[in-house]
C-alpha positions as CSV (number, residue, x, y, z in Angstrom):
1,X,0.0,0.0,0.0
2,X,1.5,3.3,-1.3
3,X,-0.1,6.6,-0.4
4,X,1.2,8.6,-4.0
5,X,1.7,12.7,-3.7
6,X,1.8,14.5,-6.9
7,X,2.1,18.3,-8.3
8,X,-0.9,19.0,-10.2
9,X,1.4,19.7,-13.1
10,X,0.0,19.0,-17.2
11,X,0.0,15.6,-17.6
12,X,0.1,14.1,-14.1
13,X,-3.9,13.6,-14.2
14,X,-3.0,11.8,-17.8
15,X,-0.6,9.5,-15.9
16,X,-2.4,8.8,-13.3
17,X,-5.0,7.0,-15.0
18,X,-3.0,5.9,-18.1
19,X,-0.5,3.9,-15.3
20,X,-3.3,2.6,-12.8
21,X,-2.8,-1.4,-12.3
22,X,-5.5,-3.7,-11.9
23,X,-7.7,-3.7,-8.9
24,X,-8.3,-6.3,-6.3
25,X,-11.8,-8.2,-5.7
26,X,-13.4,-8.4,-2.2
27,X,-13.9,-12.3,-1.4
28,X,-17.6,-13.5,-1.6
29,X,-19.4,-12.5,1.3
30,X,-17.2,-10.1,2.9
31,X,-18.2,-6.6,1.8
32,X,-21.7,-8.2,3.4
33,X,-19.9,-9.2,6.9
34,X,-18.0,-5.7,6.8
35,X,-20.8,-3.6,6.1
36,X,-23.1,-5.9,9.0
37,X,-20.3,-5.2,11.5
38,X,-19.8,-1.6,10.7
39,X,-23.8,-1.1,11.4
40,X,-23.3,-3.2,15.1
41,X,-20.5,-0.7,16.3
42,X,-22.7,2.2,15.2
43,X,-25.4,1.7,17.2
44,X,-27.8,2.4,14.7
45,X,-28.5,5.3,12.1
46,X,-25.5,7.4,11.2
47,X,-23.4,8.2,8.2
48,X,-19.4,7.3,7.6
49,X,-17.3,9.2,5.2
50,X,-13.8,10.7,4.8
51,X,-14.7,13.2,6.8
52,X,-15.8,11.2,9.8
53,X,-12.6,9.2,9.4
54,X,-10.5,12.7,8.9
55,X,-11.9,14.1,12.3
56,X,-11.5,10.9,14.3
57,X,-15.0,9.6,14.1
58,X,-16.4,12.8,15.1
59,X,-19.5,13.8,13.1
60,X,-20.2,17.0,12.2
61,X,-22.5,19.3,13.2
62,X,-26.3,20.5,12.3
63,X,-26.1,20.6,8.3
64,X,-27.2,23.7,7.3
65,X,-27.2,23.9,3.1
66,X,-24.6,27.4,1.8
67,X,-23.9,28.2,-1.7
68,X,-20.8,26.5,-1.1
69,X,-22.0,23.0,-0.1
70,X,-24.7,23.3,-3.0
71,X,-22.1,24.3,-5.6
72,X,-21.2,20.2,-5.8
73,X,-24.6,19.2,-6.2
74,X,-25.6,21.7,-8.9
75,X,-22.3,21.7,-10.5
76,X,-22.7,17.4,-11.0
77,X,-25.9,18.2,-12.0
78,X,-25.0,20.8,-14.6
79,X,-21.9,19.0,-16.1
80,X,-23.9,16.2,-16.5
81,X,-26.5,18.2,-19.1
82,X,-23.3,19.3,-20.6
83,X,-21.8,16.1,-21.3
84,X,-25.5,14.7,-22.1
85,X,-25.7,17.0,-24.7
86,X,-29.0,18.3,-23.4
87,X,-27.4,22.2,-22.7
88,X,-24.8,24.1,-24.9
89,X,-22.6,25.0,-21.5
90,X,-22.6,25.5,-18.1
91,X,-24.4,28.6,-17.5
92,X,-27.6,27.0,-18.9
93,X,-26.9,23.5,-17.2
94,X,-26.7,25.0,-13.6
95,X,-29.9,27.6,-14.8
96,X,-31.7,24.2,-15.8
97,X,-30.5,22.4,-12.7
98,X,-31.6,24.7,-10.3
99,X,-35.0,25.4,-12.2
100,X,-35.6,21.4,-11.7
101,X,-34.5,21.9,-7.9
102,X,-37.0,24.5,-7.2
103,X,-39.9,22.8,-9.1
104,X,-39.4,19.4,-6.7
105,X,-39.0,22.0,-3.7
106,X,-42.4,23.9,-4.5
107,X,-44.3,20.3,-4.7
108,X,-44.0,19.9,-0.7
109,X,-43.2,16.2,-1.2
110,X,-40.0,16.3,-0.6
111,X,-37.4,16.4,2.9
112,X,-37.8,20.3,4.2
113,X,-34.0,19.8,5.0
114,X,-33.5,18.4,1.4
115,X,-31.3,20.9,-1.1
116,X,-34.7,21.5,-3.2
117,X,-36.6,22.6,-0.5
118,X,-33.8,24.9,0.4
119,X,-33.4,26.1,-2.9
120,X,-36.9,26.5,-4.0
121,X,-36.9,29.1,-0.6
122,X,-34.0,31.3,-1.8
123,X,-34.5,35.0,-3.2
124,X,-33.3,36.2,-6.2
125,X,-29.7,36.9,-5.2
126,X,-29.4,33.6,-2.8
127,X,-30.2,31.9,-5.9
128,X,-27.4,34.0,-7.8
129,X,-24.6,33.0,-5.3
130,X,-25.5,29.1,-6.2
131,X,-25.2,29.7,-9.7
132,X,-21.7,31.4,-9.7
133,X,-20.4,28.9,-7.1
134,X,-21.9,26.1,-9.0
135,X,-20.4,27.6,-12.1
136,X,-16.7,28.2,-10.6
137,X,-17.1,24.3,-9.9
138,X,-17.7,23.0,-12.9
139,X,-14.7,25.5,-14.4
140,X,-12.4,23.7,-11.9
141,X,-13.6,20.3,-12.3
142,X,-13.3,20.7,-16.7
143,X,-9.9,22.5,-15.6
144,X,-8.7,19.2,-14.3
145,X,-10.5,17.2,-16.3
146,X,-8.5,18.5,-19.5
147,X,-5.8,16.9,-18.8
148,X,-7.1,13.1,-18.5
149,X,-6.8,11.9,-22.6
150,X,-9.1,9.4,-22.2
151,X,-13.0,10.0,-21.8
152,X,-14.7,10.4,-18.1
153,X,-18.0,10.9,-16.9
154,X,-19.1,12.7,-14.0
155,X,-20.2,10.4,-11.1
156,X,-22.3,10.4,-8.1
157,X,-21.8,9.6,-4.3
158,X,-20.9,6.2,-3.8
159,X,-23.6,5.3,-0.5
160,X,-23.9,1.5,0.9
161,X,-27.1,1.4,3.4
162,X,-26.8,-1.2,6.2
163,X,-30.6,-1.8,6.5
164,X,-33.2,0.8,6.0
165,X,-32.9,3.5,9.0
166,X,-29.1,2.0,10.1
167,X,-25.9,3.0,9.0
168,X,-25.0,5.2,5.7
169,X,-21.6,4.5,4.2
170,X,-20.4,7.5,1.7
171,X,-18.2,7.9,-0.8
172,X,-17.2,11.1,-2.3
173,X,-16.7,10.3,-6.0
174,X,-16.7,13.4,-8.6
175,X,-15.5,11.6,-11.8
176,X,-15.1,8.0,-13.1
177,X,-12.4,7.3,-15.7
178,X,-13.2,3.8,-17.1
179,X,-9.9,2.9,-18.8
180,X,-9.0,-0.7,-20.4
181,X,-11.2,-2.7,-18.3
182,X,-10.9,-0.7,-15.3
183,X,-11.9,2.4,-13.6
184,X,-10.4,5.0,-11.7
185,X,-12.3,7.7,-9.5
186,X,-11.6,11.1,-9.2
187,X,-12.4,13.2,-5.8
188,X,-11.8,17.0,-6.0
189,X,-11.3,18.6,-2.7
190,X,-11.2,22.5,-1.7
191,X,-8.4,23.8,0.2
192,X,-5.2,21.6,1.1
193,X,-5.2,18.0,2.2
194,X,-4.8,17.9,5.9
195,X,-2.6,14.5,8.2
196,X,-5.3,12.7,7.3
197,X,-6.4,12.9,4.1
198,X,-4.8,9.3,3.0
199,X,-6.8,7.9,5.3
200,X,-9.6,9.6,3.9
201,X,-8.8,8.6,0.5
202,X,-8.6,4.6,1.7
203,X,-12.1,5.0,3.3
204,X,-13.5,6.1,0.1
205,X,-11.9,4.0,-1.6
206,X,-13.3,0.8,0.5
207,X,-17.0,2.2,0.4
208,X,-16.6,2.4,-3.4
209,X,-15.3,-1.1,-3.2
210,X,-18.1,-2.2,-0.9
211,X,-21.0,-0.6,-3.4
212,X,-19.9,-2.4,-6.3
213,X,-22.2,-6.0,-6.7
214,X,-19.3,-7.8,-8.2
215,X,-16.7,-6.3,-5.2
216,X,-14.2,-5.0,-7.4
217,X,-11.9,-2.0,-6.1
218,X,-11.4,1.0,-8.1
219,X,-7.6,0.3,-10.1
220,X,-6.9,4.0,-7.9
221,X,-8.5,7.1,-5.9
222,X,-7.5,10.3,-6.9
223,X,-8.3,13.0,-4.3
224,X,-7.2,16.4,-6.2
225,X,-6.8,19.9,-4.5
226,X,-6.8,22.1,-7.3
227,X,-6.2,25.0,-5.3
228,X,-3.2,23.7,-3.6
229,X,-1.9,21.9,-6.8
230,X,-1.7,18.4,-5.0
231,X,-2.9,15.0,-6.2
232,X,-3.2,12.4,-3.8
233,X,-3.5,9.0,-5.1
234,X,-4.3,5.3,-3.6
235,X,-4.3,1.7,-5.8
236,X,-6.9,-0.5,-5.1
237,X,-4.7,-3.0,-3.7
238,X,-5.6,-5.4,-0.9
239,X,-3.2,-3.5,1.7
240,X,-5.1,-0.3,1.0
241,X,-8.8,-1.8,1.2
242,X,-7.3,-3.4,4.7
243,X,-6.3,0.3,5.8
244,X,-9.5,1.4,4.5
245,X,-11.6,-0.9,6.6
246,X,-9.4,-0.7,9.7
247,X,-10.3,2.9,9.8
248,X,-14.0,2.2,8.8
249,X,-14.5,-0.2,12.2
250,X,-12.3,2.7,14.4
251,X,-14.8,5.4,13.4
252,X,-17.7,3.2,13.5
253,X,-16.7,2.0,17.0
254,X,-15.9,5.7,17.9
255,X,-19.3,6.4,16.7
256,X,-21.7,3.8,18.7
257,X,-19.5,5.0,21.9
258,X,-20.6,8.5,21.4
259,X,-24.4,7.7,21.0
260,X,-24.3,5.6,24.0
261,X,-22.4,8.2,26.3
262,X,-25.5,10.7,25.0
């Protein structure tokens, strides 16, 4: 297992993918045994991620939806119309997408903490401040994105659900670069990567791992920070999905201690 730090230099995105060996295949049964063992140290309904593995199993606090945690939602959303061919660019793909938000907001049917009910209740200049983040996204994401020769798409969360109202795994998963059988994922991150973002990156990369039917580990993780100019980067070897789930059963256990000491 090999934690791999890169400049975000031209070509390095290219390489990354282009040199990505094959991936490893969970044995039958165990993403199932995992994923039931996770849930029992959890104590019940809660959701692990990279984050809860970067802050020590600590989970954040109330959500509250910003322009800048919608920007990732909307962005995906509007690169996706782009790539689809259903909008001529961004501008009208994030105009489209949050058009479609506020129209499933104004039905009342859906979660009153869900992003279309919080968009549907923005003014006119809240609703402005999503568009240009969500656009400044989707520039960065394309930005990085040019230099990977071979086609991506743009990819949703990876989430594994225990049992209906138990545990949510999460993983963060931006772009999927299928390449000669196999497929790498991209994360892109804000800021700089912290101690612990290789742990991070082997706890997405064992929830990816563990939604897949067939078991197979992404050939590598990614995690880009644009704005730093640093690529991180994980294989999908055994070693890594070991580190992954180590850190999986730590939070979780961290996790059902904290619900029982409240």
């Amino acid at each position: 297992m090999s934690l791999r730090v890169e400049r975000l230099t031209p070509g390095v995105m290219d390489r990354l993918v282009e040199d990505a060996p094959a991936s490893t295949a969970l044995p039958e049964g165990a993403a199932a045994r995992l994923v039931e063992r996770l849930d029992d140290l959890a104590r019940g309904a809660g959701t692990l991620d990279a984050w809860t593995i970067e802050h020590a199993g600590r989970t954040g606090s109330d959500f509250v939806w910003t322009a800048r945690r919608a920007r990732r939602r909307v962005g995906h959303g509007a690169l996706a119309r782009v790539r689809g061919g259903r909008v001529a660019n961004v501008a009208d793909g994030v105009a489209d997408e949050l058009d479609d938000l506020r129209a499933r907001g104004a039905t009342g049917q859906v979660h009153p903490r869900s992003l279309a009910a919080w968009v549907h209740g923005l003014d006119g200049v809240g609703t402005a401040l999503v568009a240009a983040a969500a656009t400044t996204w989707c520039a960065e994401i394309d930005d990085l994105a040019g230099g990977i020769g071979t086609p991506w798409r743009v990819a949703t969360d990876a989430v594994v659900r225990s049992r209906p109202g138990g545990l949510v795994l999460r993983a963060r998963r931006d772009l999927v670069v299928p390449h000669e059988g196999r497929s790498v994922v991209v994360r892109i991150r804000s800021g700089h990567p912290g101690p612990s973002a290789g742990p991070g990156l082997r706890a997405d990369l064992a929830v990816a791992t563990l939604a897949r039917p067939d078991g197979r580990a992404p050939a590598r993780l990614i995690g880009a920070w644009p704005e730093a100019g640093i690529a991180l980067s994980v294989d999908g070897d055994e070693a890594a999905l070991r580190a992954g789930a180590r850190d999986l059963l730590r939070a979780a256990r961290r996790l059902g201690g904290a619900r029982l000491a409240a």
